[in-house]
C-alpha positions in Angstrom: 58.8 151.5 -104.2 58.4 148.7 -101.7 56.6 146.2 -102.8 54.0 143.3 -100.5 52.4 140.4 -101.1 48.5 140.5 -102.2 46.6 137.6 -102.2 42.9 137.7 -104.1 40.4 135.1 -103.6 37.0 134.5 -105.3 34.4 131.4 -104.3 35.6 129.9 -107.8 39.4 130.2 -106.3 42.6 132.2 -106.3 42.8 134.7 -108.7 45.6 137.0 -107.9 48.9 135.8 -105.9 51.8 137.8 -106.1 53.7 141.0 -105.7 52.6 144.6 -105.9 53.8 147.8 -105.1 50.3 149.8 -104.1 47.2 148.2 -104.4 43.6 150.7 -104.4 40.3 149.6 -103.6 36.9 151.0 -102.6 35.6 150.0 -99.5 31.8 150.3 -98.4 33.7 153.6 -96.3 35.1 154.6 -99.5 38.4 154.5 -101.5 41.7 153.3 -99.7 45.5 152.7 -100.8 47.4 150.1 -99.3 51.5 150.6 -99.5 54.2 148.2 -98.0 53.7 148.3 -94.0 50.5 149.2 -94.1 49.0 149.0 -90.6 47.0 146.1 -89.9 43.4 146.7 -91.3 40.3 144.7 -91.8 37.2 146.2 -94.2 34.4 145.6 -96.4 34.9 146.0 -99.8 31.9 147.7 -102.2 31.4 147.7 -105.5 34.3 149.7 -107.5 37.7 149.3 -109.0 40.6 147.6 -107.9 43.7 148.7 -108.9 46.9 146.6 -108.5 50.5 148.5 -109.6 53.0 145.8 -109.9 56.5 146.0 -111.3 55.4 145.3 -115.1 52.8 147.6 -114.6 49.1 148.3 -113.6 46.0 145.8 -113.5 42.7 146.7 -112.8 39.4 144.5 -112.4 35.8 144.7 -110.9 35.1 144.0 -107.8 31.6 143.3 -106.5 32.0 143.0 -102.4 33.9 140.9 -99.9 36.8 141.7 -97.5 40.4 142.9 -97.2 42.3 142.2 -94.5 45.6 143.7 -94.3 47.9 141.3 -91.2 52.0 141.5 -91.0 52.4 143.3 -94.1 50.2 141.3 -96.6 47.1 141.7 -97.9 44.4 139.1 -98.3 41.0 140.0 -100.3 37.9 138.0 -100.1 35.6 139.1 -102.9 32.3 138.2 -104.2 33.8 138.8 -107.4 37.1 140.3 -109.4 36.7 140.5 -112.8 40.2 141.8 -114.6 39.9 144.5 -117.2 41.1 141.7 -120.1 38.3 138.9 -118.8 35.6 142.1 -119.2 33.3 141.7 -122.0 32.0 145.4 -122.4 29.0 144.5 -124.5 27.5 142.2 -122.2 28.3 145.2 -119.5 26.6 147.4 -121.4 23.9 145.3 -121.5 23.2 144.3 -118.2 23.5 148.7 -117.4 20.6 149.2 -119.5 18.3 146.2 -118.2 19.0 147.9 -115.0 18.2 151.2 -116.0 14.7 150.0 -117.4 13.9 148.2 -114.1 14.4 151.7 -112.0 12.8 153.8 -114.6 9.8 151.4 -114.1 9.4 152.0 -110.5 7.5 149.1 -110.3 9.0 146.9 -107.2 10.9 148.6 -104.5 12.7 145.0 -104.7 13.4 144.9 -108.3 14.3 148.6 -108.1 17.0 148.0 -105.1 18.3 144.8 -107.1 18.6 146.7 -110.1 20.8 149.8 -108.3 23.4 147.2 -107.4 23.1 145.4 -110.9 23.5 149.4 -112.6 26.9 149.7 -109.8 28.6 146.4 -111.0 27.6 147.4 -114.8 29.1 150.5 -114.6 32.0 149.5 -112.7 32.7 146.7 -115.7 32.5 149.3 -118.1 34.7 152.0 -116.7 37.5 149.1 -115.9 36.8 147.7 -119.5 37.1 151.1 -120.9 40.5 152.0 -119.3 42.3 148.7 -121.0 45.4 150.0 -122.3 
């Protein structure tokens, strides 16, 4: 398989530079593959894995937002965050799921409540990453 250059940036830095041979991600549209020659695309990423398949293998992380832009055959991602499955401490995800889930079973504040469904997305994407770590 052909393989293209994927850069990943976070506002701490670069965290990904390098060479992969399909890259997956879930856009606010859904889920999309990228391949070598992809056509030039630009999109908003959601919340949901991101899958890299390199030569030595597969990675997979977190990722909380931002932007992919695909230009001349190489992709650049912007994201809120990436969090690879290796950096993922599940007990803390696990935490931070149920203090969500408390929050919308309140039903309290529509604000709180709306926060909380984002926070309960990002938990639950940290612990199905975490929980496919080979």
């Amino acid at each position: 398989m052909k393989e293209f250059h994927v850069q990943i940036v976070v506002p701490e830095g670069k965290v990904f530079d390098g060479s992969v041979n399909a890259l997956s991600v879930m856009t606010t549209e859904g889920r999309i593959g990228i391949l070598a020659g992809h056509t030039d695309l630009f999109a908003p990423l959601g919340i949901g894995e991101l899958k890299l398949s390199c030569a030595d293998g597969e990675r997979r992380a977190a990722c909380s937002g931002g932007f992919l832009s695909v230009s001349g055959g190489e992709v650049s991602i912007a994201a809120v965050s990436i969090e690879f499955s290796e950096d993922i401490d599940l007990e803390r995800a696990k935490k931070a799921k149920e203090r969500a889930e408390r929050v919308i079973a309140a039903k309290k504040d529509r604000a709180a409540v709306d926060a909380a469904k984002i926070k309960l997305a990002r938990a639950l994407t940290r612990i199905s990453v975490a929980d496919r770590r080979k």
